[in-house]
C-alpha positions in Angstrom: -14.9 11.2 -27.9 -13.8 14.9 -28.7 -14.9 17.1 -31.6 -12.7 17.7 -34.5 -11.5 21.3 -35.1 -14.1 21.2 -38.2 -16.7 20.3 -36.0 -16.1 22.8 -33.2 -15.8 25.7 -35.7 -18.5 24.4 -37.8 -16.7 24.3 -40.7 -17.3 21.7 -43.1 -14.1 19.1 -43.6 -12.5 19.3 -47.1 -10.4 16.7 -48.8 -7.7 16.7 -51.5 -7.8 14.0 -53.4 -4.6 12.8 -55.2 -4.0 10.0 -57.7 -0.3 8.9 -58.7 -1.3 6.4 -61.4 0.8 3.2 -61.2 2.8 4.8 -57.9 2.7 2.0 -55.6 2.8 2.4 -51.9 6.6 1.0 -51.3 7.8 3.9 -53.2 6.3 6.1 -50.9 6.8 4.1 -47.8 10.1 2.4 -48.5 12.0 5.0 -50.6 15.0 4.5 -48.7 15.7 0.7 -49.2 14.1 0.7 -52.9 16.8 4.2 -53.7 13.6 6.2 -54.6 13.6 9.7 -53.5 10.5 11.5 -53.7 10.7 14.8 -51.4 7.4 16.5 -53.0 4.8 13.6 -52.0 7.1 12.8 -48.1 6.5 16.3 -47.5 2.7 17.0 -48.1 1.3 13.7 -48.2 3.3 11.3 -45.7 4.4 13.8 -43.0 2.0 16.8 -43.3 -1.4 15.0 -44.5 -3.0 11.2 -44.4 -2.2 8.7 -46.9 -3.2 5.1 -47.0 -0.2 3.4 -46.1 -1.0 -0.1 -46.9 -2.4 1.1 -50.3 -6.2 0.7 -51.6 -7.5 -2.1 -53.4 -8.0 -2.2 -56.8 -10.4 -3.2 -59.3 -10.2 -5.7 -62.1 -9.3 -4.7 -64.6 -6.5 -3.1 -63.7 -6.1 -0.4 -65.8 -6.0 3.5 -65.1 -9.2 4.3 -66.4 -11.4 1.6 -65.1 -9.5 2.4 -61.5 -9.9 6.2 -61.0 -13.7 5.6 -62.1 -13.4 3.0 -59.5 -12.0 5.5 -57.3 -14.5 8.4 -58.1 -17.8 6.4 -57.9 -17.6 3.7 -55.7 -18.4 1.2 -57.6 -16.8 -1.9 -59.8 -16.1 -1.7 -63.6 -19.2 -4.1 -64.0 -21.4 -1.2 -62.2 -20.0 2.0 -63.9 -18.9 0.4 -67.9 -15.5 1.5 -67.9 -13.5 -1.4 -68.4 -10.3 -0.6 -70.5 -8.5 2.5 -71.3 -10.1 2.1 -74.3 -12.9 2.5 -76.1 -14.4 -0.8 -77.8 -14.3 0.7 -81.4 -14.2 -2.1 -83.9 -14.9 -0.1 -86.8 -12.4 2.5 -85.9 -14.7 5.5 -86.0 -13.0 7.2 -82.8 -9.7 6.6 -83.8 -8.6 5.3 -80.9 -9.9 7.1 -78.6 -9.6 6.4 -74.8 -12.2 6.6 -71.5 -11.1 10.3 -70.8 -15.2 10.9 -70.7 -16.8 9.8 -67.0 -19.4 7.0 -67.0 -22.9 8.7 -66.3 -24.6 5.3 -65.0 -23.0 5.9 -61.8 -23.1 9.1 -60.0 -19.4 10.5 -59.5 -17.6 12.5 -56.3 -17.7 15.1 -58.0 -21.6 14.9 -58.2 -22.1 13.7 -54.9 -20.3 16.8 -53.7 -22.2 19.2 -55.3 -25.4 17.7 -54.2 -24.0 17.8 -50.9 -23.1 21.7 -51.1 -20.1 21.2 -51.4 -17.3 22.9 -54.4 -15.0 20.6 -56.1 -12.8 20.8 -59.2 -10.7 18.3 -60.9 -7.4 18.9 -62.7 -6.5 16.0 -65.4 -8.6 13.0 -63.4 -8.7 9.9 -65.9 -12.9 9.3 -66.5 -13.6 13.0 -64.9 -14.1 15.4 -67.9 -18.0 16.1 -67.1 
């Protein structure tokens, strides 16, 4: 087995993490018999960088915010306590207000990278503000 180029140099690996929220993988992998053209994400993520071509699996429910939590912690909606979009406001004191928040029962990537000592930054992540 053969050393990475990270490992040779000693250079830590780095990963960019991208979410497309409800961009399912035949759009990406079979733009040309669905008419979908999507140059942008061909070019850096399907020819020039590693994509999951048979898609991940998602949680239930399957909404965007209990999915990227999902996505940034490991962990079900049961675990981490996001499990709508929105919040459960009866009384309507947060007027509607939405999971943009992350769930601190569960660490996050985000935390786990920093503990690690590694840098990270997150640009308009559903469940990451925090």
């Amino acid at each position: 087995m053969t050393k990475s180029n990270n490992q040779e140099s000693g250079r830590r690996p780095s990963v960019l993490l991208v979410s497309v929220d409800a961009l399912k993988p035949e759009f990406v992998f079979e733009q040309e018999r669905l008419g979908v053209k999507l140059p942008t994400i061909t070019r850096y993520f399907v020819e020039n960088g590693l994509t999951a071509r048979k898609g991940s699996k998602s949680v239930f429910p399957t909404f965007t915010y209990p999915c990227h939590q999902s996505m940034i912690t490991g962990t079900n909606p049961s675990v981490h306590g996001i499990v709508n979009n929105g919040i459960f406001d009866p009384l309507g004191e947060h007027k509607g207000a939405w999971h943009w928040f992350a769930s601190n029962k569960v660490k996050t990537l985000w935390e786990a990278a920093k503990d690690g000592g590694y840098c990270s930054a997150s640009v308009a992540f559903p469940t990451s503000v925090g």
